[in-house]
PDB file with SEQRES, HELIX, SHEET and CRYST1 records, atoms N, CA, C and O in Angstrom:
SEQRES   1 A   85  UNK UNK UNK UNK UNK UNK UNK UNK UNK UNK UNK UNK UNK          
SEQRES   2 A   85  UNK UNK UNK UNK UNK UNK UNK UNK UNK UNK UNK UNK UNK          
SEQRES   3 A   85  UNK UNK UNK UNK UNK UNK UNK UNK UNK UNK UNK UNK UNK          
SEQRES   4 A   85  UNK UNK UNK UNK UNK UNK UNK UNK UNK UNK UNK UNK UNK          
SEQRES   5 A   85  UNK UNK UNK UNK UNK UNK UNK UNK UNK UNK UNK UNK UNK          
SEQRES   6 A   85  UNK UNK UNK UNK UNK UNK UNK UNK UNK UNK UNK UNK UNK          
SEQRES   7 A   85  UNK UNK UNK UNK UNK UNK UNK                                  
HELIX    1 AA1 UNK A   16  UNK A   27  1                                  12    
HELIX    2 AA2 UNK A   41  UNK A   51  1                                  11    
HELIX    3 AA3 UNK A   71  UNK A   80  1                                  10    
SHEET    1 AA1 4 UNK A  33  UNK A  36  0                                        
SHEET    2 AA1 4 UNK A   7  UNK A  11  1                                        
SHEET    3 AA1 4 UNK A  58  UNK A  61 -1                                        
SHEET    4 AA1 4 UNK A  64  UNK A  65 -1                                        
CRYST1    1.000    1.000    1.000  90.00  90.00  90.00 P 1           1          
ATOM      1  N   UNK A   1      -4.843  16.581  -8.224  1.00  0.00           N  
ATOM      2  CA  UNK A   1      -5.951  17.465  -8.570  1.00  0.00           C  
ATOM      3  C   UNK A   1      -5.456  18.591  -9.475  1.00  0.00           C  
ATOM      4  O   UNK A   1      -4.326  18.945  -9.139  1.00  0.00           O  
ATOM      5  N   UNK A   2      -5.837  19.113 -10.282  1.00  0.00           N  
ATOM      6  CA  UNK A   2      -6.236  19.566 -11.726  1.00  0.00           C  
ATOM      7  C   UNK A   2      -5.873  21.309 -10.961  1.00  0.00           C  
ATOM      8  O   UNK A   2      -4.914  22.050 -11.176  1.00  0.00           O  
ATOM      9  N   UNK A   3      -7.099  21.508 -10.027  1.00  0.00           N  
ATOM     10  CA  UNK A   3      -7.381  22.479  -9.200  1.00  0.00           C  
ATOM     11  C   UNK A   3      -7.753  22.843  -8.242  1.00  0.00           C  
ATOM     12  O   UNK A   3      -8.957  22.727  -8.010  1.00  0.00           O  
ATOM     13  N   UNK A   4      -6.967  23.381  -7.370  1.00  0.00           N  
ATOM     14  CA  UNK A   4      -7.004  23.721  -6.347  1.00  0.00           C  
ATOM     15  C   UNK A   4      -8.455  23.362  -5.203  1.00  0.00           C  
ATOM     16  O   UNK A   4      -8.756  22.785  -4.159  1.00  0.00           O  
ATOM     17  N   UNK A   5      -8.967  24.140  -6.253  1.00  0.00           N  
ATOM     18  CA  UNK A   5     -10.567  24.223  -5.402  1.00  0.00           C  
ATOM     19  C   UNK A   5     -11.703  22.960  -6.253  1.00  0.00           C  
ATOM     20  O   UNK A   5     -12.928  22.874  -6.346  1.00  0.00           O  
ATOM     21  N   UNK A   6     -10.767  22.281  -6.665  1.00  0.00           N  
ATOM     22  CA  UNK A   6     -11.604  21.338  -7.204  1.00  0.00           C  
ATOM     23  C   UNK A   6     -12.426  20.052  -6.188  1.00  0.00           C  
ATOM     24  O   UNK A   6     -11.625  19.180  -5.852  1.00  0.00           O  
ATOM     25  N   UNK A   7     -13.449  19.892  -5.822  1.00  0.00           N  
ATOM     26  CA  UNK A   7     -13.833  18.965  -5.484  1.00  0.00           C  
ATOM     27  C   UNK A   7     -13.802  17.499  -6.100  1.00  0.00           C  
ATOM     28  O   UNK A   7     -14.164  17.319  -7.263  1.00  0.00           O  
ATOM     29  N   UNK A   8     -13.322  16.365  -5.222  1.00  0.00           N  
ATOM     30  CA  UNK A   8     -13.291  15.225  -5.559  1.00  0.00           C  
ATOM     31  C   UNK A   8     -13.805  14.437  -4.264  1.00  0.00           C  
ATOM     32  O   UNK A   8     -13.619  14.588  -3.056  1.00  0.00           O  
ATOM     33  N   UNK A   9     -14.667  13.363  -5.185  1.00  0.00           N  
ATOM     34  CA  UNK A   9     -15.350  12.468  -4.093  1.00  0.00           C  
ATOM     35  C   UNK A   9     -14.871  11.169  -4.717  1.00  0.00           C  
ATOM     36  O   UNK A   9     -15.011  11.035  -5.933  1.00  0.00           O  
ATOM     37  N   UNK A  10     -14.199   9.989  -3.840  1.00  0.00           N  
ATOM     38  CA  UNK A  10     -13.853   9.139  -3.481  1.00  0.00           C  
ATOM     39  C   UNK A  10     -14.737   8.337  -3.285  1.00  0.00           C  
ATOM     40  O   UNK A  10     -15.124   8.488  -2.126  1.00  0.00           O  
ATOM     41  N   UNK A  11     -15.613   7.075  -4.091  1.00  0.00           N  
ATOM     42  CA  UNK A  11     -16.604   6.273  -3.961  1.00  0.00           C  
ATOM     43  C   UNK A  11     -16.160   4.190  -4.101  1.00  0.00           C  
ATOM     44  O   UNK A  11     -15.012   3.746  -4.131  1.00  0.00           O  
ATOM     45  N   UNK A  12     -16.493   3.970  -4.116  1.00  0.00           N  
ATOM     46  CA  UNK A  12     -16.853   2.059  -3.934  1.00  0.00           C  
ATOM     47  C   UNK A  12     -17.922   1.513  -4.574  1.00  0.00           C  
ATOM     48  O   UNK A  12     -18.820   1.605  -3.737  1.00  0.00           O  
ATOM     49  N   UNK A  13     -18.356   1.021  -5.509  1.00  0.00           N  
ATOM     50  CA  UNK A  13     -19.127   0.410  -5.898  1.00  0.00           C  
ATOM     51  C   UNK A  13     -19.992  -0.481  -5.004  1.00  0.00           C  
ATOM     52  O   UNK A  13     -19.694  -1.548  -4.467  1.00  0.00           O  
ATOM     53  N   UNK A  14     -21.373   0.357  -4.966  1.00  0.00           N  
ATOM     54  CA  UNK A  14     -21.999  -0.472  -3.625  1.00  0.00           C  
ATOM     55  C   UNK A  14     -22.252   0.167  -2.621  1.00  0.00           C  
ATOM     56  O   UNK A  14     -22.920  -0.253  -1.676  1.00  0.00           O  
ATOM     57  N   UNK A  15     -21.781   1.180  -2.708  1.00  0.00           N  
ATOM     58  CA  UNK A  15     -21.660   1.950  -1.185  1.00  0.00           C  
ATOM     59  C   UNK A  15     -22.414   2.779  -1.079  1.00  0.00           C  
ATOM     60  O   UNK A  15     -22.479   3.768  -1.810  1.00  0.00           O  
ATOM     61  N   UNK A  16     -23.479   2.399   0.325  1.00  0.00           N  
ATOM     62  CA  UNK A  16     -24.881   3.683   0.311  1.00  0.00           C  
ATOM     63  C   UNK A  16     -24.594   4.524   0.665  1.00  0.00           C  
ATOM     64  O   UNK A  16     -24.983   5.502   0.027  1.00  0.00           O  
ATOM     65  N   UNK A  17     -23.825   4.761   1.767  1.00  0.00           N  
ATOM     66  CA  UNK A  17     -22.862   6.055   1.886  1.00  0.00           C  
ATOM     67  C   UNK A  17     -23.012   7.006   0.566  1.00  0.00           C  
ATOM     68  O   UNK A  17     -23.814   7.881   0.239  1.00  0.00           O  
ATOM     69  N   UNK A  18     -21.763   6.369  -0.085  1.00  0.00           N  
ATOM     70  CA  UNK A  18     -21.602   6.948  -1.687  1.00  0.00           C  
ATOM     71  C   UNK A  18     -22.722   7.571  -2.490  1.00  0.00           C  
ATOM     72  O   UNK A  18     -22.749   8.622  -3.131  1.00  0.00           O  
ATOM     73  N   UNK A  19     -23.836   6.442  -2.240  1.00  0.00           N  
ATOM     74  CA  UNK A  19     -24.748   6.966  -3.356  1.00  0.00           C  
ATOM     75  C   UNK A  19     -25.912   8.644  -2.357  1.00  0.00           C  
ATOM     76  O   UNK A  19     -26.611   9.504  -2.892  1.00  0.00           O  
ATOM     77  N   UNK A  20     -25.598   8.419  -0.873  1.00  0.00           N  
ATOM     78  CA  UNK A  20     -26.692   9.055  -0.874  1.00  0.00           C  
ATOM     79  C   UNK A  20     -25.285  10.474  -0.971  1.00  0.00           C  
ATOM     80  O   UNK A  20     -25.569  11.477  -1.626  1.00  0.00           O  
ATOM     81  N   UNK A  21     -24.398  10.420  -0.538  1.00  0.00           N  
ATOM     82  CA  UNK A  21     -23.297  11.268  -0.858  1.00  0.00           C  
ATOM     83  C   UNK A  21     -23.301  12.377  -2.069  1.00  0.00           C  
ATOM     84  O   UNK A  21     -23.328  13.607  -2.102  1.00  0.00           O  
ATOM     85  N   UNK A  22     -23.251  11.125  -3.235  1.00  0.00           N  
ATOM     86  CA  UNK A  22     -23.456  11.950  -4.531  1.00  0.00           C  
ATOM     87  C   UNK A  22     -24.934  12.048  -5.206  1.00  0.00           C  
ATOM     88  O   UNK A  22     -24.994  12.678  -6.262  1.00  0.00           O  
ATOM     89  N   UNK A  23     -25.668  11.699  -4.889  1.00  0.00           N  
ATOM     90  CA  UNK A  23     -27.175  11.897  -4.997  1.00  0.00           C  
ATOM     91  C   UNK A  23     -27.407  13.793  -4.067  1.00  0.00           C  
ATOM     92  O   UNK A  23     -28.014  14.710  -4.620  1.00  0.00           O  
ATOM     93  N   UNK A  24     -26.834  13.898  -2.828  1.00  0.00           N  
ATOM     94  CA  UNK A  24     -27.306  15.183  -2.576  1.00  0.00           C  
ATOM     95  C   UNK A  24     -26.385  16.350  -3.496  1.00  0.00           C  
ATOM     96  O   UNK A  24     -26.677  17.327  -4.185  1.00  0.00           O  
ATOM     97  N   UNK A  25     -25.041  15.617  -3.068  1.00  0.00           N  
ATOM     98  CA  UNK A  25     -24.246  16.864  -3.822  1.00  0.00           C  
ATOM     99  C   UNK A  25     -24.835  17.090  -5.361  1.00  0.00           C  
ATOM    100  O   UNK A  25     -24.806  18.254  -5.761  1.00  0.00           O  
ATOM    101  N   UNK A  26     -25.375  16.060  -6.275  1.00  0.00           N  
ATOM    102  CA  UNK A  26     -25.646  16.490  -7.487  1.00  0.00           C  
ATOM    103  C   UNK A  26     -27.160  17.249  -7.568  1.00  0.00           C  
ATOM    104  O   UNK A  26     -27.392  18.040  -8.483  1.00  0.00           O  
ATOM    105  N   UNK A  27     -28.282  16.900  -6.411  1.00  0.00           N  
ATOM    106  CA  UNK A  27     -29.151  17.504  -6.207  1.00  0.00           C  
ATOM    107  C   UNK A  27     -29.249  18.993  -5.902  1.00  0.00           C  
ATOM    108  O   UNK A  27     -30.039  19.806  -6.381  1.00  0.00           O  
ATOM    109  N   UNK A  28     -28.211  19.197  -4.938  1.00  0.00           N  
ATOM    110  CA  UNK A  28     -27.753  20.369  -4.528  1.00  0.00           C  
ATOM    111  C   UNK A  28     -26.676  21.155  -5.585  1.00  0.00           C  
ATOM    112  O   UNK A  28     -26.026  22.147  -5.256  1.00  0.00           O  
ATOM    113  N   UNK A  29     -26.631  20.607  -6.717  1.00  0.00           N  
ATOM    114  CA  UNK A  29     -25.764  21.652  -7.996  1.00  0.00           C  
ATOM    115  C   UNK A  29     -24.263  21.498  -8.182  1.00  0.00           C  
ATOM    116  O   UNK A  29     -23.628  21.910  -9.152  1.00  0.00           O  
ATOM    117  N   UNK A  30     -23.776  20.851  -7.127  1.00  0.00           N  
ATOM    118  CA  UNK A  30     -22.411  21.248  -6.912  1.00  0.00           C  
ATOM    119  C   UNK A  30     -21.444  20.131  -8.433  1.00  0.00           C  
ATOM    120  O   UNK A  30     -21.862  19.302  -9.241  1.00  0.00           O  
ATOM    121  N   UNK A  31     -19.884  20.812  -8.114  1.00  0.00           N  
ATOM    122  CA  UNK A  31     -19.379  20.296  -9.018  1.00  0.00           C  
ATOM    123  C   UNK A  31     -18.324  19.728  -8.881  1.00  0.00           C  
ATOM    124  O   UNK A  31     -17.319  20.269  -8.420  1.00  0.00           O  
ATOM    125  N   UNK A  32     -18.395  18.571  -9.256  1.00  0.00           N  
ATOM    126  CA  UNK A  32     -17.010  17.380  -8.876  1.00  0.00           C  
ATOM    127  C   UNK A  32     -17.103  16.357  -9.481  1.00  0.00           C  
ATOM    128  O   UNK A  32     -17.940  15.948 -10.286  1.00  0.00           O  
ATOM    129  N   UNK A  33     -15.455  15.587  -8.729  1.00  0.00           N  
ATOM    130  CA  UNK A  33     -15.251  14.346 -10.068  1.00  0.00           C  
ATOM    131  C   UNK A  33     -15.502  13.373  -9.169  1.00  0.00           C  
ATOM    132  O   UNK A  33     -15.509  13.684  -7.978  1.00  0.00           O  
ATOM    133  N   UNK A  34     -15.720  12.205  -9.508  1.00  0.00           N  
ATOM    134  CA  UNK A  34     -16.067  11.155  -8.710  1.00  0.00           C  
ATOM    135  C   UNK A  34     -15.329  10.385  -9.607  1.00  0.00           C  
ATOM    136  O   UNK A  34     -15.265  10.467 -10.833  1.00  0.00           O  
ATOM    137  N   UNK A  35     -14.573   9.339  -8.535  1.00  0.00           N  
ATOM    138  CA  UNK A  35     -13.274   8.488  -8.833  1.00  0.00           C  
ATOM    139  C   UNK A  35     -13.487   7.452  -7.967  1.00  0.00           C  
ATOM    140  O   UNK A  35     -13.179   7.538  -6.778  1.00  0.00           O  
ATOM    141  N   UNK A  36     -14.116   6.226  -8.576  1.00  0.00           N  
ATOM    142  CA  UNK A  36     -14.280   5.015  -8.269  1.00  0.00           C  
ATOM    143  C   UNK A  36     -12.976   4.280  -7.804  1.00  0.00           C  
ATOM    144  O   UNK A  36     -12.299   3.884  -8.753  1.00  0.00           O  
ATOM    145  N   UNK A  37     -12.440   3.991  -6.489  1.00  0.00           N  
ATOM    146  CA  UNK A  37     -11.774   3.279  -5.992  1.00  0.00           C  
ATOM    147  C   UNK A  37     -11.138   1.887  -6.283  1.00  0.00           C  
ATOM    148  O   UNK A  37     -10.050   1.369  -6.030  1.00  0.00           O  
ATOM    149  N   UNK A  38     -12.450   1.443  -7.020  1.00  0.00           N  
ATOM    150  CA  UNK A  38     -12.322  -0.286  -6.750  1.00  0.00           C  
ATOM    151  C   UNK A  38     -12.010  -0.029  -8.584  1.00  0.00           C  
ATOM    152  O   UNK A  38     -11.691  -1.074  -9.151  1.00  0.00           O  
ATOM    153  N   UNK A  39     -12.063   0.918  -9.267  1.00  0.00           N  
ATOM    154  CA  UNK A  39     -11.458   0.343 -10.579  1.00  0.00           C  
ATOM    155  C   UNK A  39     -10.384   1.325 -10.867  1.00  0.00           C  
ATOM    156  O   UNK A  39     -10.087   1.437 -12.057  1.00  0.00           O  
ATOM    157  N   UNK A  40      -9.757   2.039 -10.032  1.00  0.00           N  
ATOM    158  CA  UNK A  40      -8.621   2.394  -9.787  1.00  0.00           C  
ATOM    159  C   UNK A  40      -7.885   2.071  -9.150  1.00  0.00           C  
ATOM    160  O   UNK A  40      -8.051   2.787  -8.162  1.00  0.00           O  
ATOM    161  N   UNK A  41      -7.081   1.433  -8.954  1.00  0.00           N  
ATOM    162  CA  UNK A  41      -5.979   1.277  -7.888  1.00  0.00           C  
ATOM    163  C   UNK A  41      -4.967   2.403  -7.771  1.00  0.00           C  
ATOM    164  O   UNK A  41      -4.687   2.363  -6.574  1.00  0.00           O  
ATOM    165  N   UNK A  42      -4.290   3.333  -8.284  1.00  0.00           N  
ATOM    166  CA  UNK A  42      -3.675   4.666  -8.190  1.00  0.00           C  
ATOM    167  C   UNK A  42      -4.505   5.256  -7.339  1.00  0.00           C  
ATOM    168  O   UNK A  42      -4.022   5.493  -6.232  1.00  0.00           O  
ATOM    169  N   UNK A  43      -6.211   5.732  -7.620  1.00  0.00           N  
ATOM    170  CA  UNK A  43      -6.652   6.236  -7.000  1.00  0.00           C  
ATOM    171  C   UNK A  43      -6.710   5.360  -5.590  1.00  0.00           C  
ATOM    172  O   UNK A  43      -6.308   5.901  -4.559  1.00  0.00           O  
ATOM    173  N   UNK A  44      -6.959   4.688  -5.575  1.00  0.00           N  
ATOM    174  CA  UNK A  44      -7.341   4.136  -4.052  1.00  0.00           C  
ATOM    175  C   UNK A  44      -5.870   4.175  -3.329  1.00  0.00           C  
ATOM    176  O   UNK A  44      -5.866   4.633  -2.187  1.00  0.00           O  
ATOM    177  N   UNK A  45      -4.971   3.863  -3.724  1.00  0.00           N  
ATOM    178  CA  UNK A  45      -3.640   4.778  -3.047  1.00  0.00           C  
ATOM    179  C   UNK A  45      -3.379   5.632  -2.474  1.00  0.00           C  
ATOM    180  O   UNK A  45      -2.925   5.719  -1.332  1.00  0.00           O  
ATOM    181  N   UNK A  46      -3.847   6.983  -3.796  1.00  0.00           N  
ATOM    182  CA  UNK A  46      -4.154   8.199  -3.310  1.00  0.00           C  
ATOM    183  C   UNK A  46      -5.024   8.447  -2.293  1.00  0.00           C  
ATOM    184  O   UNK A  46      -4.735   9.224  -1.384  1.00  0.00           O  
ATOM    185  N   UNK A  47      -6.106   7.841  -2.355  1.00  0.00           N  
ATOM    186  CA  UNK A  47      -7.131   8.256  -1.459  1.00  0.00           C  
ATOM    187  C   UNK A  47      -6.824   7.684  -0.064  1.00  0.00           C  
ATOM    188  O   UNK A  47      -7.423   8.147   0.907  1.00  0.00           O  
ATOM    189  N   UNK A  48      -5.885   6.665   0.089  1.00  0.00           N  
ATOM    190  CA  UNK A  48      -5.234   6.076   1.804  1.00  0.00           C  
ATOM    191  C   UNK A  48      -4.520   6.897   1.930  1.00  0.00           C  
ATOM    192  O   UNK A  48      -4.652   7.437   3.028  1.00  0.00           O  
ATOM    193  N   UNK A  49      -3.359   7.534   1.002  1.00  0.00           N  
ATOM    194  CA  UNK A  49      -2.248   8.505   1.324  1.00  0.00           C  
ATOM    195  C   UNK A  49      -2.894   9.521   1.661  1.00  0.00           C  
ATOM    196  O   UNK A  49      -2.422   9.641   2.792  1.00  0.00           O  
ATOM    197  N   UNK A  50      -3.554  10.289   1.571  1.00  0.00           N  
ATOM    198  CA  UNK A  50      -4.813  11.501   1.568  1.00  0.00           C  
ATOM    199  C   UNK A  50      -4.901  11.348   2.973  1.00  0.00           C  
ATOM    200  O   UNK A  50      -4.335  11.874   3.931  1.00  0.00           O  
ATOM    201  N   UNK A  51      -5.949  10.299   2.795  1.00  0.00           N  
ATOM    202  CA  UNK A  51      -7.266  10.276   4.385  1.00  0.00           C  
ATOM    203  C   UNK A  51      -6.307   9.302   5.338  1.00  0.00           C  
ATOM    204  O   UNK A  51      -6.649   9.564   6.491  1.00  0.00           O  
ATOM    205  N   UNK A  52      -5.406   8.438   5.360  1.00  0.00           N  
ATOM    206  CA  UNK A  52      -4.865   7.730   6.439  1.00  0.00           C  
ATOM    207  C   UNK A  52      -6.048   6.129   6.528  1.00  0.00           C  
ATOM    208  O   UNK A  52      -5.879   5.304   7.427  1.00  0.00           O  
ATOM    209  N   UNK A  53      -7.044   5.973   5.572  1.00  0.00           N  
ATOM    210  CA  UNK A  53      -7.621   5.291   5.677  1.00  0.00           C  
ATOM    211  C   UNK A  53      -8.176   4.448   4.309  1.00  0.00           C  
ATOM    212  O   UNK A  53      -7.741   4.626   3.171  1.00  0.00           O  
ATOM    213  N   UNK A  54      -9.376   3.365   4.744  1.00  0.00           N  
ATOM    214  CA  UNK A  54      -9.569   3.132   3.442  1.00  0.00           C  
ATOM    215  C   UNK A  54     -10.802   3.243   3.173  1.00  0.00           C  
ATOM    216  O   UNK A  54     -11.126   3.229   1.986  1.00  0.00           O  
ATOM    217  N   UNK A  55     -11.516   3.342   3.899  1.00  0.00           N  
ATOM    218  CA  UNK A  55     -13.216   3.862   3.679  1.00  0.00           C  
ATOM    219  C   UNK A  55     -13.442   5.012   3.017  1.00  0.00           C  
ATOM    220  O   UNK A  55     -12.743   6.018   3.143  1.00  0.00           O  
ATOM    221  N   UNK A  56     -14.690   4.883   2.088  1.00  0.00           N  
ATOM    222  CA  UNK A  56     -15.819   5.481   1.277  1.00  0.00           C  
ATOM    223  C   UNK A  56     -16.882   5.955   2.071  1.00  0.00           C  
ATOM    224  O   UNK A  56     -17.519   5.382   2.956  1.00  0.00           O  
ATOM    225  N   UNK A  57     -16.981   7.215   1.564  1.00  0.00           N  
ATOM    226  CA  UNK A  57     -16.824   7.917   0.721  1.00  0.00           C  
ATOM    227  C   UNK A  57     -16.114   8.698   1.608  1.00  0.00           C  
ATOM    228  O   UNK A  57     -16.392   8.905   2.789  1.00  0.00           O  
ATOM    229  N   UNK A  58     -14.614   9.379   0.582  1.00  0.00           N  
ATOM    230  CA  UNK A  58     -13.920  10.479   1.008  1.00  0.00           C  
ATOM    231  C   UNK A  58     -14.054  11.363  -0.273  1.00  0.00           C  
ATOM    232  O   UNK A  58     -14.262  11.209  -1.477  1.00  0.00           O  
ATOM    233  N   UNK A  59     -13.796  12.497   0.735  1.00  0.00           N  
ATOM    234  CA  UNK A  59     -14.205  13.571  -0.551  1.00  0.00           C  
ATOM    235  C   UNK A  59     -12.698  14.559  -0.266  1.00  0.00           C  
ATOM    236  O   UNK A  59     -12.007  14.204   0.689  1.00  0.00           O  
ATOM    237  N   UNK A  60     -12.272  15.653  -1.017  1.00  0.00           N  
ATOM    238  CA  UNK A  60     -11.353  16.503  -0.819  1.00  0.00           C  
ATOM    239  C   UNK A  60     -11.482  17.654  -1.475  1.00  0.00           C  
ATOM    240  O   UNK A  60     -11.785  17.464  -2.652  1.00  0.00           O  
ATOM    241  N   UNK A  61     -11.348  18.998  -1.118  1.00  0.00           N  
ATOM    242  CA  UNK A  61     -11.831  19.948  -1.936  1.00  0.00           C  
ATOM    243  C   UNK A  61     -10.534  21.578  -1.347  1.00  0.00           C  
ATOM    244  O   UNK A  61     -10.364  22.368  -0.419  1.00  0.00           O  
ATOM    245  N   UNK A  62     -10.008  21.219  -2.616  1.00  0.00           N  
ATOM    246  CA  UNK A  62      -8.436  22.243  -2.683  1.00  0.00           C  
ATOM    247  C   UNK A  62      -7.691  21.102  -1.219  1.00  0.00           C  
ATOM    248  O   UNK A  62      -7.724  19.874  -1.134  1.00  0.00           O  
ATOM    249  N   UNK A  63      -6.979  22.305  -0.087  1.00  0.00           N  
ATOM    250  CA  UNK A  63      -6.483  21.227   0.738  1.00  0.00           C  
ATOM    251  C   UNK A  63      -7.167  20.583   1.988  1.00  0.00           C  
ATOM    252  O   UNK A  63      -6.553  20.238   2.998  1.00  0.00           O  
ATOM    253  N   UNK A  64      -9.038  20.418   1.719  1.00  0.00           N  
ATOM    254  CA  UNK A  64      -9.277  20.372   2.796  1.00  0.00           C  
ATOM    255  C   UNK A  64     -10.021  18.647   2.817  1.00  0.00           C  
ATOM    256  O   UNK A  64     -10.442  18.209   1.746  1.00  0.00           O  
ATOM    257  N   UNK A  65     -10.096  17.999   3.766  1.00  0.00           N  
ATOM    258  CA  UNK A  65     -10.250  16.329   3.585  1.00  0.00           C  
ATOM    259  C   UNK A  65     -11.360  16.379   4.366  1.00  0.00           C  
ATOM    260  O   UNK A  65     -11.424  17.104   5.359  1.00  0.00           O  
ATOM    261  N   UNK A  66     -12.540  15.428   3.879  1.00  0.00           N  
ATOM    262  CA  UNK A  66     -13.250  14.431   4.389  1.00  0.00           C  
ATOM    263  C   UNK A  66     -13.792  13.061   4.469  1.00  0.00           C  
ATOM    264  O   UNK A  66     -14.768  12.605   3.874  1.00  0.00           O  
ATOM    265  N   UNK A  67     -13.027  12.504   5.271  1.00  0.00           N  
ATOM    266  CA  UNK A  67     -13.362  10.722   5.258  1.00  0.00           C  
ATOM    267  C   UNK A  67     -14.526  10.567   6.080  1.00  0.00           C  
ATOM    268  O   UNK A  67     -15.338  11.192   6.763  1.00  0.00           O  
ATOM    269  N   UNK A  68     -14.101   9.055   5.545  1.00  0.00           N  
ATOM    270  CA  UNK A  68     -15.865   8.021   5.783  1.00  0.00           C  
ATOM    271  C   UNK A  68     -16.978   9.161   6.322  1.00  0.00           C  
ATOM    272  O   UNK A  68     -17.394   9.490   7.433  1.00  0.00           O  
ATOM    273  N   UNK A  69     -17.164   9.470   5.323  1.00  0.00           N  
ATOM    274  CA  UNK A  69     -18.254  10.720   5.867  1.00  0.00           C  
ATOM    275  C   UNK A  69     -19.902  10.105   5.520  1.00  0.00           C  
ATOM    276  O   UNK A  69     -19.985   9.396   4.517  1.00  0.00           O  
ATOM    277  N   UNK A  70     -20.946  10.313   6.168  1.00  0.00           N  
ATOM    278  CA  UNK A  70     -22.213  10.580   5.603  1.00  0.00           C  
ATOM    279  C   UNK A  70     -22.895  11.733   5.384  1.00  0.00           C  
ATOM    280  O   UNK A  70     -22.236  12.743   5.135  1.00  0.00           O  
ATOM    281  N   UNK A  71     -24.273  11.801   5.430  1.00  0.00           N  
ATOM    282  CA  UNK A  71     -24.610  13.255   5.253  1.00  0.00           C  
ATOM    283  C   UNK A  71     -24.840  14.147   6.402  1.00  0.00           C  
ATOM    284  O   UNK A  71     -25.108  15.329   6.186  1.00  0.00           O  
ATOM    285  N   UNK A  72     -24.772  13.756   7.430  1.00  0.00           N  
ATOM    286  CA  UNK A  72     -24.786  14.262   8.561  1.00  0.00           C  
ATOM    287  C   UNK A  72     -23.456  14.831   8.679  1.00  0.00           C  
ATOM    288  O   UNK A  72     -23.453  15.659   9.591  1.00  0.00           O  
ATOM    289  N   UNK A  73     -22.446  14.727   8.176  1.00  0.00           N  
ATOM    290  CA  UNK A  73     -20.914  15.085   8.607  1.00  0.00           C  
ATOM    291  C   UNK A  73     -20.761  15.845   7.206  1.00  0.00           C  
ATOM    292  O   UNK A  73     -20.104  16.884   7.129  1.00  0.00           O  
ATOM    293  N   UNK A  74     -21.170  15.481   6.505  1.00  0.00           N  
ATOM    294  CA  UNK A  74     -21.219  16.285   5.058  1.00  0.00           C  
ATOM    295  C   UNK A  74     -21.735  17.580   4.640  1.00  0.00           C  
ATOM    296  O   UNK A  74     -21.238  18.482   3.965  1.00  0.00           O  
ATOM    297  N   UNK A  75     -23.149  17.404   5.363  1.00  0.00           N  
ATOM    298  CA  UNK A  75     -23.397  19.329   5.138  1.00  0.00           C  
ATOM    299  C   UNK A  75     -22.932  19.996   6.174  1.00  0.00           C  
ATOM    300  O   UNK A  75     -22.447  21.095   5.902  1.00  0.00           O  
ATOM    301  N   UNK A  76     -22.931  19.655   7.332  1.00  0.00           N  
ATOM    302  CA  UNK A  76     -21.844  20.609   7.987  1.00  0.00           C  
ATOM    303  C   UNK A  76     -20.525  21.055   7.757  1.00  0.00           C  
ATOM    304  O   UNK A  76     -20.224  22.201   8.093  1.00  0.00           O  
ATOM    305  N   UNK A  77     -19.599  20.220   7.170  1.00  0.00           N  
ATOM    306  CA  UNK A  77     -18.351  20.291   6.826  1.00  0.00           C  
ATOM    307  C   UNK A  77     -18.706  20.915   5.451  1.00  0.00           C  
ATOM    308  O   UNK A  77     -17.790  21.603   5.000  1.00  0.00           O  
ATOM    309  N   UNK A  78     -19.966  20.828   4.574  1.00  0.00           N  
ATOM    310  CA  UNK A  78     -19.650  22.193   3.451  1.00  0.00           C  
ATOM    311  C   UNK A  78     -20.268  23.524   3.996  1.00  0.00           C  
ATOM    312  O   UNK A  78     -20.030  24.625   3.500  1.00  0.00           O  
ATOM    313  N   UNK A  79     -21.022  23.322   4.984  1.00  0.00           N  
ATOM    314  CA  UNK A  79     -21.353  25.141   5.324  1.00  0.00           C  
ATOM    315  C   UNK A  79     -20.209  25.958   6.248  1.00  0.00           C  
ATOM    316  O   UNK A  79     -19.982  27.168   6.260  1.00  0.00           O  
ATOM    317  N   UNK A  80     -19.541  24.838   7.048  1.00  0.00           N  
ATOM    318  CA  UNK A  80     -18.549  25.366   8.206  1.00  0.00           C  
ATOM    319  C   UNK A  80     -17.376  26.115   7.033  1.00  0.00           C  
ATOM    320  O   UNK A  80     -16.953  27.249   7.261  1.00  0.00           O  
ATOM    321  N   UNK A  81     -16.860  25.205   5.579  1.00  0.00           N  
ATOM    322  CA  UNK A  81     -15.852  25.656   4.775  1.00  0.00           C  
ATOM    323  C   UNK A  81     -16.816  26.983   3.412  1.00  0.00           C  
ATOM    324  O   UNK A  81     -16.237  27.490   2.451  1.00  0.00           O  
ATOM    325  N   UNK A  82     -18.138  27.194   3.738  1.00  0.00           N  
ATOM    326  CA  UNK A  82     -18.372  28.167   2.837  1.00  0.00           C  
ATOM    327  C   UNK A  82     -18.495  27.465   1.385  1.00  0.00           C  
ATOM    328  O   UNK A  82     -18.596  28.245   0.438  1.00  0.00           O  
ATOM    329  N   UNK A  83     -18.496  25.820   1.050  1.00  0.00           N  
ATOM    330  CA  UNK A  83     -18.398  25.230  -0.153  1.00  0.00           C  
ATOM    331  C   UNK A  83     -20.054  25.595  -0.349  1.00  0.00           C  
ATOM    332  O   UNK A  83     -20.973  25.228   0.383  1.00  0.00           O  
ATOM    333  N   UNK A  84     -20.118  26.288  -1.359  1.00  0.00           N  
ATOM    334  CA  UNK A  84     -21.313  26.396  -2.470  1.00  0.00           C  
ATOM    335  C   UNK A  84     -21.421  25.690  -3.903  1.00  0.00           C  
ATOM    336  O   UNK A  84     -20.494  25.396  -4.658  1.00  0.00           O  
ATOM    337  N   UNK A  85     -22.717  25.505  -4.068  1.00  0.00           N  
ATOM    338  CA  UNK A  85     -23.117  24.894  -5.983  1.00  0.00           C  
ATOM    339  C   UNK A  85     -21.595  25.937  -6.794  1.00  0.00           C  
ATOM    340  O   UNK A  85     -21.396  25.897  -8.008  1.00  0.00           O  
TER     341      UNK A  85                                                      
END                                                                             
């Protein structure tokens, strides 16, 4: 990561997870990179070395991790860390 406080979300082609994932975060303003797994292989490395796993959608933002998350685990884990648009 580039920066610190940079958000990155971890996606799969296919994955409803994923889409409703980045469908709110882009609804909701916020700003991040999204790094397709399945046509990266570096990234999908990274993203097992990261999370300990291999499920979508993981996201990471500066040093803080969230795997196989949905949106139920997702807006809590951005209001509990203070992540804003």
């Amino acid at each position: 990561m580039s920066d610190s406080s940079e958000m990155v979300v971890y996606v799969k082609t296919g994955c409803p997870w994923c889409h409703q994932a980045l469908d709110y975060l882009n609804r909701e303003g916020f700003t991040f990179e999204t790094v397709n797994v399945l046509e990266d292989r570096a990234a999908y490395a990274e993203m097992q070395e990261l999370s300990g796993q291999k499920k979508t959608p993981t996201m990471t933002y500066g040093d803080l991790l969230l795997a196989d998350f949905g949106l139920d685990e997702l807006i809590p884990f951005l209001e509990k860390h203070g992540i804003q648009p």
